[in-house]
C-alpha positions as CSV (number, residue, x, y, z in Angstrom):
1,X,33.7,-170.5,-61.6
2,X,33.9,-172.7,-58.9
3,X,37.9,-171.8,-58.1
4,X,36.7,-168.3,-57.9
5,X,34.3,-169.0,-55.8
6,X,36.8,-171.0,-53.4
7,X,38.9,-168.0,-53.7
8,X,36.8,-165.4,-52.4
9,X,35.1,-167.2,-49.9
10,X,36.7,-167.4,-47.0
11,X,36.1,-170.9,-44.9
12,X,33.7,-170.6,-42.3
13,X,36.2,-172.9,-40.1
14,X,36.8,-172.1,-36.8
15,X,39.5,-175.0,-36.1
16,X,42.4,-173.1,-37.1
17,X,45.1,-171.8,-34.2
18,X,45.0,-168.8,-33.1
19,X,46.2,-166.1,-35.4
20,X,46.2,-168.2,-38.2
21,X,45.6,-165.5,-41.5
22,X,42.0,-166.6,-43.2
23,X,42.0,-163.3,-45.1
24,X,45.4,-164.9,-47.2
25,X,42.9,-167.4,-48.1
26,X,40.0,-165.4,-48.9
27,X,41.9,-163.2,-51.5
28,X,44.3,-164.4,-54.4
29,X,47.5,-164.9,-53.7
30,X,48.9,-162.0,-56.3
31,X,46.8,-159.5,-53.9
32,X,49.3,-160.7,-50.7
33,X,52.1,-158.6,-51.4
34,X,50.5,-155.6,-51.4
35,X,50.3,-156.1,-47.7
36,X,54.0,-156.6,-47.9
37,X,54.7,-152.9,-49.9
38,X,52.0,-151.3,-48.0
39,X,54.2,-152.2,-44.5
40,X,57.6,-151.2,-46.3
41,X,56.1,-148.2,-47.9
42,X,54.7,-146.9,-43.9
43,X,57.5,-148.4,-42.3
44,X,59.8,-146.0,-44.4
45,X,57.9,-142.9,-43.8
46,X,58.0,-143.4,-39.9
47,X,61.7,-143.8,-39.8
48,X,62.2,-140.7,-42.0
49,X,60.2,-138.8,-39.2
50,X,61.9,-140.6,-36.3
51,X,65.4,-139.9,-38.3
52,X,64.4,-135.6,-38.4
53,X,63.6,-136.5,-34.9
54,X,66.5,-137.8,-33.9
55,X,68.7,-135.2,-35.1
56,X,67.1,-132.5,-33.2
57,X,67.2,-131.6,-30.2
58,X,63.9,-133.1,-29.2
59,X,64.9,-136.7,-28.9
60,X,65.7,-136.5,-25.6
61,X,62.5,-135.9,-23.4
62,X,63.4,-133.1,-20.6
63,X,59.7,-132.3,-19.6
64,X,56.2,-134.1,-20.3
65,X,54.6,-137.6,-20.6
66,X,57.8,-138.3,-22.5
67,X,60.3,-137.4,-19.4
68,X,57.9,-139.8,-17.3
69,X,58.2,-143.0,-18.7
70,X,61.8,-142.3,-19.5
71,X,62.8,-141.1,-16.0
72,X,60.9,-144.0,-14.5
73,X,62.6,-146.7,-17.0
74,X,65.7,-145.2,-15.7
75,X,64.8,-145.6,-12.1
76,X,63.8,-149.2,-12.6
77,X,67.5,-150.0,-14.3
78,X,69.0,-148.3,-11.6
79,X,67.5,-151.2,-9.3
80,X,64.0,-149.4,-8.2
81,X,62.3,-152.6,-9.8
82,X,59.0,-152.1,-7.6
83,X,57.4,-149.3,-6.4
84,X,56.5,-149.0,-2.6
85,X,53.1,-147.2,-3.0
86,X,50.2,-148.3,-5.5
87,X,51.4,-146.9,-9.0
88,X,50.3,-143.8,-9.7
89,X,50.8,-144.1,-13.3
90,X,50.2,-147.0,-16.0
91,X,53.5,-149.1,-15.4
92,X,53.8,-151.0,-18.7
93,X,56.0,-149.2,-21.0
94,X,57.9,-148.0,-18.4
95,X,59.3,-151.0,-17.6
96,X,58.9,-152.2,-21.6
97,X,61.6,-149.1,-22.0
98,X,63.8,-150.6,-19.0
99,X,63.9,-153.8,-20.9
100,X,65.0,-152.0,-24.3
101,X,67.3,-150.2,-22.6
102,X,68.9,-152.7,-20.7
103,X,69.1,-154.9,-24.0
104,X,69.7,-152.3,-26.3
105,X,72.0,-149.5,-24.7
106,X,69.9,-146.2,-23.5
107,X,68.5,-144.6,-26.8
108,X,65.1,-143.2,-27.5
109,X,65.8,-144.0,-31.2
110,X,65.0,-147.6,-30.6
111,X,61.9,-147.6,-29.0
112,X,60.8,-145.6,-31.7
113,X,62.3,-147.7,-34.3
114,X,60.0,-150.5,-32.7
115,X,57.2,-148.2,-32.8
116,X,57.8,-147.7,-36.4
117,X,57.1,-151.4,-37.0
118,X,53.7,-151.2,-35.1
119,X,52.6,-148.5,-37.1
120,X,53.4,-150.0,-40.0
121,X,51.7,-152.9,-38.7
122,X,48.4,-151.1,-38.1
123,X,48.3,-149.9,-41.1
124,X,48.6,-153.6,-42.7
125,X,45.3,-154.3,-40.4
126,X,43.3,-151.5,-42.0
127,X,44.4,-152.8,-45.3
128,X,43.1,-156.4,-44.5
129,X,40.0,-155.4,-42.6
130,X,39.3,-152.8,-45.9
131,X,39.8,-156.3,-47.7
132,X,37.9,-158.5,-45.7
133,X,34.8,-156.1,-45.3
134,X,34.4,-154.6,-48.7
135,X,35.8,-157.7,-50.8
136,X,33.0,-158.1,-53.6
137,X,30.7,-161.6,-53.5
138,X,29.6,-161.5,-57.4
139,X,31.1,-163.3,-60.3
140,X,33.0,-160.3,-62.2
141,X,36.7,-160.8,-61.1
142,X,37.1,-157.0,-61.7
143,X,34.9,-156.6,-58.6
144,X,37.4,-158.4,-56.7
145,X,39.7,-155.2,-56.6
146,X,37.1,-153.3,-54.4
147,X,38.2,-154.7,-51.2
148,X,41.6,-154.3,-52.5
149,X,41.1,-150.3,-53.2
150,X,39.4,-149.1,-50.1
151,X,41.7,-151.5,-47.5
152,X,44.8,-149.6,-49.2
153,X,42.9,-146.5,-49.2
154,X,42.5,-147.0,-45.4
155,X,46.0,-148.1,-45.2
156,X,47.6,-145.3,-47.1
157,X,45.4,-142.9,-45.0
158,X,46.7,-144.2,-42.0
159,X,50.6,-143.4,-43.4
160,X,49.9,-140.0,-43.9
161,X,48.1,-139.5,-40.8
162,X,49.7,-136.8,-39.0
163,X,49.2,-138.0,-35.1
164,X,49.9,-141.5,-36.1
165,X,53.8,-140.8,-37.5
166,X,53.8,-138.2,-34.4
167,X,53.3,-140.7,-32.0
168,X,54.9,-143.2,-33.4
169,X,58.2,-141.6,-32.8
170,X,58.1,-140.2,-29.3
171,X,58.2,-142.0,-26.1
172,X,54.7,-142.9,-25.8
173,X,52.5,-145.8,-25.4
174,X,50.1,-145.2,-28.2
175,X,51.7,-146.6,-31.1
176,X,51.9,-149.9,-29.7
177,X,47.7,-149.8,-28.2
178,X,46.4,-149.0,-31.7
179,X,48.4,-152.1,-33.1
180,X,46.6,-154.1,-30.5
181,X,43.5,-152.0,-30.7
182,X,43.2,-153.1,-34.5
183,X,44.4,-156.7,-34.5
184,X,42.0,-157.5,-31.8
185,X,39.2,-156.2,-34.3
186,X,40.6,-157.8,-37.5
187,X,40.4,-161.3,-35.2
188,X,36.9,-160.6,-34.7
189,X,35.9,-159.7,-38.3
190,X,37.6,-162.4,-39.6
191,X,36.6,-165.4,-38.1
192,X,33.3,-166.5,-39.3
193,X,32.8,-169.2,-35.7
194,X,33.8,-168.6,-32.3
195,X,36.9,-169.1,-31.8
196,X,38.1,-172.1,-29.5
197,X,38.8,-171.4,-25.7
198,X,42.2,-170.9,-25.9
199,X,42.2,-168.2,-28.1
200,X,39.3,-166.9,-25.9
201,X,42.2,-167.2,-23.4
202,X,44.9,-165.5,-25.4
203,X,42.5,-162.8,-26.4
204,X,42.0,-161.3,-22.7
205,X,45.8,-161.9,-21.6
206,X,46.8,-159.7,-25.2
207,X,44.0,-157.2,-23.9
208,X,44.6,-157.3,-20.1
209,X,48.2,-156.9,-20.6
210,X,48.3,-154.0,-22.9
211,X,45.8,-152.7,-20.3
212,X,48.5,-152.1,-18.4
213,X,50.0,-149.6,-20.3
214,X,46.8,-148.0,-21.6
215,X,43.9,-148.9,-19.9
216,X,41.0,-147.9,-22.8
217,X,42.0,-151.1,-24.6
218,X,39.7,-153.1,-22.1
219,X,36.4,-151.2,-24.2
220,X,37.4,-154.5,-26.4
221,X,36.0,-156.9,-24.0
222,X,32.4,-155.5,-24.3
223,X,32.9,-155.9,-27.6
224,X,34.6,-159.6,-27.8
225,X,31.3,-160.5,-25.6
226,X,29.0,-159.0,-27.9
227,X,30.3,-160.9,-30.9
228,X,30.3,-164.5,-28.7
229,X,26.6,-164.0,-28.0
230,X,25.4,-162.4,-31.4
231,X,27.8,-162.5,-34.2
232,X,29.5,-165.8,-33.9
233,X,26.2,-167.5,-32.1
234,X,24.2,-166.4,-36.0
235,X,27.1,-168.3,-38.0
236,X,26.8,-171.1,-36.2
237,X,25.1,-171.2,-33.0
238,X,26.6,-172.4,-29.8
239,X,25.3,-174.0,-26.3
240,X,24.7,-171.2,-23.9
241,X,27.0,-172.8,-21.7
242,X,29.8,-172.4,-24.0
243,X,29.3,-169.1,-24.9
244,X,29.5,-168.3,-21.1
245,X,33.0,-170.7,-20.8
246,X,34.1,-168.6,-23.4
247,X,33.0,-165.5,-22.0
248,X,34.4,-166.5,-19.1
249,X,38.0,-167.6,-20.0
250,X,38.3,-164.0,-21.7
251,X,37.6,-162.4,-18.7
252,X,40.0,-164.3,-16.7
253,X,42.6,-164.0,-19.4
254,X,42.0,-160.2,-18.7
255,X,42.5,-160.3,-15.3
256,X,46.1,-162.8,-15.4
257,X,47.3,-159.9,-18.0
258,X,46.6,-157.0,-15.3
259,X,47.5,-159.2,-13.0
260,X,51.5,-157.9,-12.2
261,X,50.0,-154.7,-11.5
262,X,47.1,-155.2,-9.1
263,X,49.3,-158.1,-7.4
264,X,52.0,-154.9,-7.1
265,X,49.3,-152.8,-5.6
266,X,47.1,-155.6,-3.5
267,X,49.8,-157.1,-2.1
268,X,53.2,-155.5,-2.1
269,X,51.3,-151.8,-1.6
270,X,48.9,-153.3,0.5
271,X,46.1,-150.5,-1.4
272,X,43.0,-151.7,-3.0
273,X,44.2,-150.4,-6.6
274,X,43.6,-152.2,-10.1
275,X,45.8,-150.6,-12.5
276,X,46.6,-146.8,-11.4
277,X,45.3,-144.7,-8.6
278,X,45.0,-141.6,-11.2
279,X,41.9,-142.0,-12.6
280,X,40.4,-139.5,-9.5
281,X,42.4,-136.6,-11.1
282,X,41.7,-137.5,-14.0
283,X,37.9,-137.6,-13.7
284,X,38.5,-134.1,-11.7
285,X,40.6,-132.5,-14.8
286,X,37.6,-132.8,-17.4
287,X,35.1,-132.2,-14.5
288,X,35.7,-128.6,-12.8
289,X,34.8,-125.4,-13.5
290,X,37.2,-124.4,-15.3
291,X,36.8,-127.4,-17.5
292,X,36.3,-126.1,-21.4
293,X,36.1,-129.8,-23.3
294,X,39.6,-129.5,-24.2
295,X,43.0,-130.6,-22.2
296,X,43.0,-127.8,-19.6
297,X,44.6,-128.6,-16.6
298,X,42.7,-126.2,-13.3
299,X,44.3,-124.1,-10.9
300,X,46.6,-126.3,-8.5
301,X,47.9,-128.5,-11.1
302,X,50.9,-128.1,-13.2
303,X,50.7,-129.7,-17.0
304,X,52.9,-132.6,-17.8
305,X,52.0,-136.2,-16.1
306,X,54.8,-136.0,-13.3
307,X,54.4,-132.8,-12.3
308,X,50.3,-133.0,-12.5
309,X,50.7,-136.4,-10.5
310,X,53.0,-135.2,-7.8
311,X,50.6,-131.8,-7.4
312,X,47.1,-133.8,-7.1
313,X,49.3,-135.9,-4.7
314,X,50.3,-132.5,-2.7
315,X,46.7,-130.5,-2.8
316,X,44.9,-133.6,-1.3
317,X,47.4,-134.7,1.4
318,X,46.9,-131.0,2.4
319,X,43.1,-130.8,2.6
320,X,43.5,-134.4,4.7
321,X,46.0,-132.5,6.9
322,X,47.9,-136.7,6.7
323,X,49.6,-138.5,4.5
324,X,47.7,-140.7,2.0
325,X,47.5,-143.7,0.4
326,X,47.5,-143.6,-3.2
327,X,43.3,-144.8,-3.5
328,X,42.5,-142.3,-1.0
329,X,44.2,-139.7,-3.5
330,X,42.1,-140.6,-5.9
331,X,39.1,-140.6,-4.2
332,X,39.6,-137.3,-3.0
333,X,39.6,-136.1,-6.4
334,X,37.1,-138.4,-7.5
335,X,34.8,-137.1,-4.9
336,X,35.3,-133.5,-5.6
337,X,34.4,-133.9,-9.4
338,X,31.4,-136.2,-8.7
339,X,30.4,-133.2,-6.7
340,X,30.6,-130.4,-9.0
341,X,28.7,-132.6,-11.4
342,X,25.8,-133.0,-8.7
343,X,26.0,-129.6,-8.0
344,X,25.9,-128.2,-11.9
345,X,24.2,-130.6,-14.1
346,X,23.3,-128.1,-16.7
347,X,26.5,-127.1,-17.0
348,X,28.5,-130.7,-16.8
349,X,25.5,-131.6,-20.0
350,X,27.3,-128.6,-22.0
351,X,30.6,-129.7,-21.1
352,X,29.6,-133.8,-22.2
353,X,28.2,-131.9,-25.4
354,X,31.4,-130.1,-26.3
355,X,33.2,-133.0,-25.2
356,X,31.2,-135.4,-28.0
357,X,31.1,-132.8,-30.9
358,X,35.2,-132.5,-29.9
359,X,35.7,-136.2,-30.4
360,X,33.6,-136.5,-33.8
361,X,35.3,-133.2,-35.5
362,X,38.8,-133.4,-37.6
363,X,40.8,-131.3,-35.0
364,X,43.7,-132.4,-33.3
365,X,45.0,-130.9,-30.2
């Protein structure tokens, strides 16, 4: 009894490096391939998609998100390493596509080959959170299975998720934030301490950096604080002044993995941006009166990223009657948004609640 006890307990150590796998040790050792077929088994799946993909006439991006990141990693091979404005656009897999193509010959296919691998990936995280979470605590060894079931439930669902093998296989970011989405919570729920301060320092460069490319991924460091200062501090509580060195070694791991893109736009742009100056257009695309709580771009802007990016460029530069810097783009739109909202607050509430009931339902658009 007391092996199976050692087997499904996982230790409550917190002295291991970062990364190191305490689910292998909290589950018996036949249940660790299963991780291994479950990544082969996804991993085969996306590259059936990517190869229909790749021999249509699709694979090529001519218009879109797609044709943006590809035309701009072909600017940046073609020697336009750094951009003279503030970016106007989330430069990370961009220049992540420059660096495949310069290593790898110009081909979509392998991005999406890579992407693959992340997918697969992500759905070996579900499998092991499933695991971790849901792993039984009694004596029957039967019970042991339960964590086993619903993680490859999870990770099975993930392989037949539609969006998922879709994005996976197109020249988008998204495939590679969910991987870093997921393994960011599976280091939370697995460790039973606080991790030590490097890690705390590895955390917010991973998170920062992928910020770069998709900037929702920093909603994890609200949740990395909550778990110093509640989760970790129950299992074994900690000084209050090491909580807050941790705290504060994840925030400046954050900003060191933005860092190459405010440095670009601080100092070589000479524009007070973080990331991206279109978060103004953004904001003014799901806040307008023509907004309906789905993607809907209103009148003035053209759909697709470039073209929508160069318009909301045109339309303000216009109203200023001068050119503009790349902030002050975005604070026109910005502005404009903030003030339809002051001006209609009944109908900005309708448009939040269509907005919230569209996120919660099962349809994809």
């Amino acid at each position: 009894m007391e092996k199976d006890d050692d087997i499904r307990e996982a230790p409550a150590s917190s002295d291991k490096p970062f990364g190191a796998h305490d689910l292998g040790e909290a589950t018996p050792r036949r249940a660790r391939p299963i991780a291994a077929y479950l990544f082969l088994a996804v991993l085969a799946l996306r590259l059936v998609a990517l190869g229909r993909l790749t021999g249509s006439e699709f694979l090529l991006p001519t218009a879109g998100d797609m044709h943006f990141y590809n035309d701009w990693a072909l600017r940046i091979l073609r020697g336009a390493w750094s951009e003279p404005t503030a970016f106007y656009g989330l430069p990370l897999y961009a220049y992540l596509l420059a660096a495949i193509y310069k290593v790898c010959g110009y081909s979509p296919f392998i991005p999406g080959l890579l992407q693959a691998g992340c997918d697969a990936g992500t759905a070996v995280l579900l499998y092991k959170l499933g695991n971790l979470i849901f792993a039984a605590r009694d004596a029957d060894r039967t019970a042991l299975w339960r964590g086993r079931i619903i993680g490859l439930a999870a990770g099975i669902g993930w392989a037949l998720f539609l969006p998922a093998a879709a994005f996976s296989a197109i020249l988008m970011p998204t495939a590679w934030l969910i991987f870093v989405f997921w393994f960011v919570v599976w280091e939370i729920v697995r460790r039973n301490t606080a991790p030590g301060y490097l890690a705390w320092l590895g955390l917010g460069l991973l998170i920062g950096f992928t910020a770069m490319g998709v900037a929702t991924i920093l909603f994890l460091l609200p949740l990395l604080l909550l778990a110093c200062f509640t989760k970790w501090n129950r299992t074994r509580p900690n000084p209050l002044h090491a909580r807050l060195a941790a705290a504060a070694l994840l925030l400046l791991g954050a900003g060191l993995g933005t860092s190459p893109a405010w440095i670009h736009n601080y100092v070589f742009a000479r524009d007070p941006v973080l990331l991206s100056a279109h978060g103004g257009v953004n904001l003014w695309i799901g806040n307008n009166p023509f907004a309906t709580g789905y993607p809907r771009f209103p009148p003035g802007l053209h759909a697709g990223q470039e073209a929508m990016l160069q318009d909301s460029i045109s339309v303000a530069e216009k109203a200023a009657g001068h050119p503009l810097k790349h902030s002050e783009v975005s604070r026109y739109w910005s502005n404009k948004a903030r003030e339809w909202i002051r001006e209609n607050p009944l109908a900005w509430a309708r448009l939040l609640g269509t907005k919230v009931m569209n996120f919660w339902n099962a349809f994809q658009y």
